[in-house]
N, C-alpha and C positions, 0 to 999 in steps of 0.2 A: 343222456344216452346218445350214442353216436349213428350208429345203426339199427334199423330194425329190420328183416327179413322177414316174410310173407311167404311161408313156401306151401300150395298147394297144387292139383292136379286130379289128373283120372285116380283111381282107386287101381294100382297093381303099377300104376309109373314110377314108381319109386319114389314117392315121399320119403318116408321110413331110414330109406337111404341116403337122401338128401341132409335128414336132420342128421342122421347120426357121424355123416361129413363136418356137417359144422360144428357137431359137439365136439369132435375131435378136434377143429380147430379154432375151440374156444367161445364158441358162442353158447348164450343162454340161451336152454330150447324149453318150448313148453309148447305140446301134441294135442291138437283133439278140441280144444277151448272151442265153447260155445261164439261164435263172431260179436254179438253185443255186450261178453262181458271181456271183449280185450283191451279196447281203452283202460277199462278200471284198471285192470291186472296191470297193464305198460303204465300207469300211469303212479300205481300203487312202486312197481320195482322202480322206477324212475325217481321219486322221490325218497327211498330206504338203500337204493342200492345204487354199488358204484361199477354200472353196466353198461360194457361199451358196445356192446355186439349180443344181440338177441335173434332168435331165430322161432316163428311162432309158425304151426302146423295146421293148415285149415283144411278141413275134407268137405264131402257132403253131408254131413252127420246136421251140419248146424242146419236152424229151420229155412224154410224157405222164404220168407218173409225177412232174416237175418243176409242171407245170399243180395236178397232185392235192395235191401241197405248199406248196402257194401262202402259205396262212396261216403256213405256218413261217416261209419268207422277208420276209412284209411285218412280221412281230413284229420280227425281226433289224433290218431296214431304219429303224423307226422307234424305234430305240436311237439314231442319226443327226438327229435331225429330224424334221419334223412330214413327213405321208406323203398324198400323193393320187394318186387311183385315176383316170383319165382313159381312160373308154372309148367308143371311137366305133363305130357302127353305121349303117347304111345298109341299106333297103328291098333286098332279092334281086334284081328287076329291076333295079332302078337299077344294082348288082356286077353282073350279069352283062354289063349294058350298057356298063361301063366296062372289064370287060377284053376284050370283043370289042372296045370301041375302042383300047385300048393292045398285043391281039392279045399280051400277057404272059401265060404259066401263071402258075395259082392253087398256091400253095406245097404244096398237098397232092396235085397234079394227077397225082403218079407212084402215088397209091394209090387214087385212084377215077377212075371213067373219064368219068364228066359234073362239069360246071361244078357243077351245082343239087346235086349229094351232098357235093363239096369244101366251098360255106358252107353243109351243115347239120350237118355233121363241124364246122366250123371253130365254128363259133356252141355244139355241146356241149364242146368242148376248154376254149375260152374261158369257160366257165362259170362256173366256183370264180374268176377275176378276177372278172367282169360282176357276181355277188352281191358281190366287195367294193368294186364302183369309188364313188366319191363324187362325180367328176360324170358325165354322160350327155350325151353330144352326138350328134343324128343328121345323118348329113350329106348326107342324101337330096337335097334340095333347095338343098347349099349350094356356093358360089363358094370359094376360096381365101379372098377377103377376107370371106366371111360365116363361115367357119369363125374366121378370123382376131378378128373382132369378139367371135363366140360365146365362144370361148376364154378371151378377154382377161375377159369381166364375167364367168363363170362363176369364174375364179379372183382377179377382184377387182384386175385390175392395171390401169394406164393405158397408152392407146395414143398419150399425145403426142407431138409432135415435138419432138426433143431438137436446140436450135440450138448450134452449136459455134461462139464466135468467136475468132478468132484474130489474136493480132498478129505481126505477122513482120519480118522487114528482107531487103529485095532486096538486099542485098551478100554474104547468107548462103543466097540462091537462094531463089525462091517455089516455094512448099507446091506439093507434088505431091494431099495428101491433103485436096483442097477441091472446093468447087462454086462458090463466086464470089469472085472477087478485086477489092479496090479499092483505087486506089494511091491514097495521100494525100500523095507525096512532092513535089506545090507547093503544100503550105500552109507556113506560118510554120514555119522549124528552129531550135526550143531549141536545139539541141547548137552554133550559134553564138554563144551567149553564156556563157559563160565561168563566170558564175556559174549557169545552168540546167543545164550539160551533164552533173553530176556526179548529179541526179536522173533518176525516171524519169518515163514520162507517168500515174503514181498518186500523185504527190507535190503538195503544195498549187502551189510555187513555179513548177512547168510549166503544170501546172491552170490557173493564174490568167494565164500568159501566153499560151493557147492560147483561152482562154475569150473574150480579150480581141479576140480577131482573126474579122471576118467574113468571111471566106472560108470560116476554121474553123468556124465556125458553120453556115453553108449547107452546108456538104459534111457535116457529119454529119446535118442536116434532110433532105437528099437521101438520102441512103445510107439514114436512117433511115424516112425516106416508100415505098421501095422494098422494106424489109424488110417493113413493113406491110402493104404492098397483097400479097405473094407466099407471104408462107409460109404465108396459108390454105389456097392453094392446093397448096403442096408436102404441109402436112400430108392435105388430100386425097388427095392420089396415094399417100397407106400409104406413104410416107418416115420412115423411124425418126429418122435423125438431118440436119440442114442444115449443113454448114460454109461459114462464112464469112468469109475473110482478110482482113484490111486490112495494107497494108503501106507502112515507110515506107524511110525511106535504113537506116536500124542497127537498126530494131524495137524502142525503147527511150521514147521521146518520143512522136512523132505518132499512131504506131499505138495502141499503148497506152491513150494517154487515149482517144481514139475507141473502140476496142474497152469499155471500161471505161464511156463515157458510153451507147453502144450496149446496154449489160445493164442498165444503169439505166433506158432506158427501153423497152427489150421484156419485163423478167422478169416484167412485170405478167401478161402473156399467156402465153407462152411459159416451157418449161424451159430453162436457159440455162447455159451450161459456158462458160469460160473458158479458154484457152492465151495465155501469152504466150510464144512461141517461142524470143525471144533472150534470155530472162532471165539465163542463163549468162553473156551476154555482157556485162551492163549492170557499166559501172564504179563 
């Protein structure tokens, strides 16, 4: 395991938030664990699994006596991988104003009888973490997507949009797991000539007969002029990942090479993943 993350804080700073950042960018999350049984558990995925980025949730729930042992369990932990301490905090006003609006008890709410004693309980519990976290984030003043941002360059990661293209063939049913589809199946068909069909659309001999045809040409300049003008936009909207089908009659020829000319010319800008769907299928 490469990473582990350690993300805790006041109750109402956005944990919740934090984790569900990382799941989105990939991390194994696991919320709420007791602190003495996480070695076991990092220790247990560590040897069955092939986990590069883990993200683990600690509140006040755990005991107090587990709080006080802290430095035990982060030695153990970074037997595993390298180890960060993620602790967020929030101005008292601002928590107390968030859970009159969510109208949710504060997790310690069955042992004191005001909001205002629950975070300054919660804030010495949390202490033996807070002196070990390595980064700090307060999230007084911050949005979903300002936390999202914050997070990202405090641990040094990218927030680009990951475009996914895809080639497929409509005889084997178009992709459920897409956002835009384009059919290319009236442009020029390899698979009628006898000596192309046994290639696919990555091979020189389709290449150069597909290359050869403007229709072909216009329809990937289009398709291509589209991709352009939009996924600034999509990566604005905090979209992790874009997919985008092309599809042709058998997903083999047409799609293919268009998928394939398509990452030649956005990877300039963009991260770019490639699927060829029907590859199983190609003769």
């Amino acid at each position: 395991m490469k990473r582990i993350l350690i993300v805790t804080g006041q109750s109402g700073s956005g944990k919740s938030s934090a984790l569900q950042i990382l799941e989105d960018l990939g991390y194994y999350c696991i919320d709420n664990l007791p602190l003495a049984l996480l070695p076991e558990i990092v220790a247990k995925l560590d040897r069955e699994n092939s986990l590069e980025q883990l993200a683990l949730g600690v509140d006040v729930r755990s005991t107090r006596q587990d709080m006080q042992e802290f430095d035990q369990v982060f030695e153990q932990l970074k037997t595993h991988g390298s180890v960060d301490i993620i602790y967020l905090t929030t101005q008292d006003q601002e928590l107390i104003a968030r859970f009159s609006a969510s109208r949710r008890p504060h997790p310690l709410a069955n042992r004191f009888k005001s909001l205002t004693q629950c975070i300054l309980e919660e804030k010495l519990l949390l202490l033996p973490i807070q002196l070990c976290a390595t980064v700090h984030i307060d999230t007084t003043d911050k949005s979903v997507h300002d936390l999202k941002h914050t997070l990202l360059s405090k641990l040094g990661q990218s927030d680009n949009l990951i475009v996914i293209l895809q080639s497929f063939g409509y005889k084997h049913g178009i992709p459920l797991d897409t956002d835009y589809v384009f059919d290319v199946r009236h442009l020029p068909n390899p698979h009628w000539d006898m000596e192309l069909r046994k290639y696919s659309g990555l091979d020189e001999p389709v290449r150069k007969f597909l290359q050869e045809s403007q229709q072909t040409n216009e329809m990937l300049n289009d398709i291509y002029q589209f991709l352009d003008k939009w996924l600034p936009a999509f990566a604005e909207g905090h979209r992790h990942y874009m997919t985008v089908s092309i599809g042709c009659t058998g997903g083999q020829h047409r799609s293919v090479y268009i998928v394939d000319r398509l990452k030649k010319a956005l990877e300039a800008k963009w991260s770019i993943q490639v699927l060829h769907r029907e590859m199983k299928h190609w003769s």
